[in-house]
C-alpha positions in Angstrom: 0.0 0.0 0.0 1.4 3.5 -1.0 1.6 6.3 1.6 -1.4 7.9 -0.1 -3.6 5.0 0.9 -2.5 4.3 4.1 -3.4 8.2 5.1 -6.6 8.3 3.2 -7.7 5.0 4.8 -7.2 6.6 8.1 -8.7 9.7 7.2 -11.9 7.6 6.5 -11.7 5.6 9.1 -11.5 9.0 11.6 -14.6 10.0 9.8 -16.5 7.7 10.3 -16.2 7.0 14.1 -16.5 10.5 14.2 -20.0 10.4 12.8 -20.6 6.9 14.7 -19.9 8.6 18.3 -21.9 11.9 17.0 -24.9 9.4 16.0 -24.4 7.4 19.7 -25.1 10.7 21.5 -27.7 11.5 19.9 -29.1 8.3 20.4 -28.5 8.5 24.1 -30.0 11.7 24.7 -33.2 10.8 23.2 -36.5 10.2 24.9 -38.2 8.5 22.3 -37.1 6.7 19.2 -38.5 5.1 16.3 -39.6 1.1 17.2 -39.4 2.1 21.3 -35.5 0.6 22.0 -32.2 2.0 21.4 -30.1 -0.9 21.2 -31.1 -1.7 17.9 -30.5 1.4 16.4 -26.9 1.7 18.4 -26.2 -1.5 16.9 -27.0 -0.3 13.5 -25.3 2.8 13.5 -22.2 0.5 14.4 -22.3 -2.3 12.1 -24.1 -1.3 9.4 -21.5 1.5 8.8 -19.0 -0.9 9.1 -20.6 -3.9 6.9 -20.9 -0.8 4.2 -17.6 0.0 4.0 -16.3 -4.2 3.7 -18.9 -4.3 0.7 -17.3 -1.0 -1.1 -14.1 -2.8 -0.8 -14.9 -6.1 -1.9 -17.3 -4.3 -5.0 -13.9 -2.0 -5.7 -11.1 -4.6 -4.8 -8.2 -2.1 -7.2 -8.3 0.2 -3.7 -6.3 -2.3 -2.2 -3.9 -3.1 -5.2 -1.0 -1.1 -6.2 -1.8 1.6 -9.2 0.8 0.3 -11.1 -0.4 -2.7 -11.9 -3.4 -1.0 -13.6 -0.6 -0.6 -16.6 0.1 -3.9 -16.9 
């Protein structure tokens, strides 16, 4: 993996915990929420985040090859 990768995976990966902690707040400091229980939707905002991100890598796999090899 080039240096390029390496920072924009973390980048990403800041952002998205970023959200994932900004969405668990909320979630805490509500009264009320859609279906009555918060676990769900805390569970949700954790995994389904993450189990989007696997599938964009395994639909775009050339993010985790080298950019050279595109020539080849």
């Amino acid at each position: 993996m080039e240096l390029e990768q390496i920072v924009a995976l973390i980048v990403f990966s800041l952002m998205h915990w970023v959200l994932a902690l900004m969405l668990l707040e909320d979630l805490a400091y509500r009264k009320r929420v859609l279906g009555g229980r918060k676990w769900p939707w805390a569970i949700a905002i954790v995994f389904i985040t993450f189990i989007g991100s696997l599938v964009y890598l395994l639909l775009h796999p050339k993010i985790l090859q080298d950019h050279d090899s595109d020539d080849k």
